[in-house]
N, C-alpha and C positions, 0 to 999 in steps of 0.2 A: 051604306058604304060611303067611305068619302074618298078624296084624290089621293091621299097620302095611302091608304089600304090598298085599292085600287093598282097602285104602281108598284108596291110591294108583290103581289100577286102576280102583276106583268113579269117581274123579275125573275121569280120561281117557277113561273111558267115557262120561262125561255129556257134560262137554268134544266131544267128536268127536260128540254127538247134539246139541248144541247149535247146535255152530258149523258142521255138515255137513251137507249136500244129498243125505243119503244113501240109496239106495233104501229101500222097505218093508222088505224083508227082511234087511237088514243091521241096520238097524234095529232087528228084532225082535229076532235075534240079538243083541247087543249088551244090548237091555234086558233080556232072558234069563242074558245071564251076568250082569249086574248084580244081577238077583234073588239068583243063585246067591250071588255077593260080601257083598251084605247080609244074605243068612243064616247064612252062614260069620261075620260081624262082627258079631252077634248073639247067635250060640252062643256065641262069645268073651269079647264082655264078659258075658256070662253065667255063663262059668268062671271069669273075672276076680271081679267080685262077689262072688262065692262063695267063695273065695279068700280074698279080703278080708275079709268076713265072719267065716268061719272064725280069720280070724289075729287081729282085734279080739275077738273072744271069748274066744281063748287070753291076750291082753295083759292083758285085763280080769279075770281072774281071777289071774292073776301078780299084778297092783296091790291086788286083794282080797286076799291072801293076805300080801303085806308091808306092807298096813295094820294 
């Protein structure tokens, strides 16, 4: 799965709790994997970040360097 499937998923999840008459427990389920999705989309931009981070630091010192 990646972040963009992930959030897609978030959406239809909320989507179908929103607009659905849907028992308790389906319900719960639902909010349950939701949880799960937003933590996966978390971790992500997390790695993401970091990432970037990483890569702005390596540019920055390129630019230092041919100054």
């Amino acid at each position: 799965m990646n972040y963009e499937d992930a959030i897609k998923e978030m959406e239809e999840i909320v989507e179908k709790l929103e607009s659905e008459n849907l028992p308790l427990k389906k319900a719960q389920e639902l909010f349950e994997r939701a949880s799960v999705l937003a933590k996966f989309c978390q971790e992500e931009l997390s790695k993401t970040t970091g990432k970037l981070y990483q890569i702005k630091k390596e540019f920055d010192q390129i630019v230092e360097e041919e100054v």
